[in-house]
N, C-alpha and C positions, 0 to 999 in steps of 0.2 A: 644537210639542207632539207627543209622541210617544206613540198610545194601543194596549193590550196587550187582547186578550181572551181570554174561558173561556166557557165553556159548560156548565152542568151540568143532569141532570135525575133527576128519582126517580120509580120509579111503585110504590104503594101505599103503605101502612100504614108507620109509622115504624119501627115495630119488624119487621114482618114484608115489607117493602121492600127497593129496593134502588134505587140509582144509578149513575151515571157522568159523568165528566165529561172535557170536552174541551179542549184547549189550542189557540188557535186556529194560532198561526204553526210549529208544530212537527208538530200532528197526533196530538200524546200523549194519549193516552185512558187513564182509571184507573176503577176500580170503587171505590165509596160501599157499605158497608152500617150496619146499629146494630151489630151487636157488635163491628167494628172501631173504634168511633165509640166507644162507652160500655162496652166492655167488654172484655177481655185479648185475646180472639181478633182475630190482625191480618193479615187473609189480603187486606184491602184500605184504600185508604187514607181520609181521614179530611180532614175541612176543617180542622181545626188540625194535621193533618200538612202540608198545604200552605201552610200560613200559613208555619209552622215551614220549610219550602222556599224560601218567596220573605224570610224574612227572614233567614237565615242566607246565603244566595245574595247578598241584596244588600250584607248588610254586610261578605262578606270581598269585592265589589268595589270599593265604598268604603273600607274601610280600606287596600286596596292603592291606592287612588287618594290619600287620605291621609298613608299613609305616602310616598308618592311626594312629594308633593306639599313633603313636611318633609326631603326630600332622603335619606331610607333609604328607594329601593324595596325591594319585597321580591318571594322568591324562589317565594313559595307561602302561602297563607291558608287555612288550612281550620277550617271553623266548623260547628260542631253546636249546632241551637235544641231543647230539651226543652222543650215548650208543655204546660203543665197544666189541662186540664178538669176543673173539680172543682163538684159539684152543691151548691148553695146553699140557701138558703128562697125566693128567687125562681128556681129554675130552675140550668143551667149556664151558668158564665161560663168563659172563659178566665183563670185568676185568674195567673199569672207562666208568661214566657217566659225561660228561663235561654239563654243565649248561651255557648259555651265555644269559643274562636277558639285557633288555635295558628297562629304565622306564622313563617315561615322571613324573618328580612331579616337580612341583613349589617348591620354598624355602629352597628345602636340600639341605647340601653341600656334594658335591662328597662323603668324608670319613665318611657321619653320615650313606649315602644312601650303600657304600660300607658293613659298619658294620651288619647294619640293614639287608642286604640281605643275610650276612655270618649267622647269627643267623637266619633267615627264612630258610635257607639251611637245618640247624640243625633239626629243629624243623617241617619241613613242615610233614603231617602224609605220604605221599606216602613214603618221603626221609625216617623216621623213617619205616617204614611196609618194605622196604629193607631188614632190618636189624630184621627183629622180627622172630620169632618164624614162622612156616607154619606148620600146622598140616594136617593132610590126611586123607580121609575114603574112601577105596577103597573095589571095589567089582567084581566079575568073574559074566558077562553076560551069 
């Protein structure tokens, strides 16, 4: 099994706060605040930016491991997630994540390479871990 960590923290007020967080194997540090979060101003990033980062990241390297796999490797994957935060009656959800992948491979035809990406969709672990269970251990400093 092979485990990834982050780090993040905020200090004060939600709206008049700020954060950062940290990636542990790399050392990348990013800045959190609200109006990049909920509002147009984007001078830093946002937890559904980074959602939008690990799931477009993982699925063009699953679908290049996919398409490998179906005997057209390919030459380059590049995939852009558009994650929509949109406020509800209960609060904000993440309500659709749009996927828009463009792959360089030799020898596929349009509708194998269509398929093929519809099932890496499926199947990629970010797009699954969505969808899973998240359990919590919490404590009072």
């Amino acid at each position: 099994m092979s485990k990834h960590y982050a780090n993040a923290s905020w200090d004060g007020t939600l709206v008049k706060g700020n954060g950062k967080y940290t990636l542990k194997t790399s050392g990348y540090q990013g800045s959190l605040n609200y109006s990049s979060r909920f509002e147009d101003e984007k001078a830093a990033s946002s937890p559904e930016e980074l959602i939008g980062a690990a799931l477009s990241s993982c699925f063009s390297m699953a679908l290049a491991n996919d398409l490998d796999k179906a005997g057209s490797p390919s030459e380059k994957i590049e995939t852009t997630a558009e994650v929509s935060l949109t406020k509800g009656t209960e609060g904000f959800s993440i309500t659709e994540i749009l996927l828009k992948t463009k792959g360089t491979v030799k020898g596929v035809e349009k509708s194998k390479f269509l398929e093929i990406a519809e099932k890496t969709k499926q199947n990629c672990p970010v797009a699954r871990a969505l969808k899973t269970n998240i359990r919590l251990e919490a404590e009072l400093a």
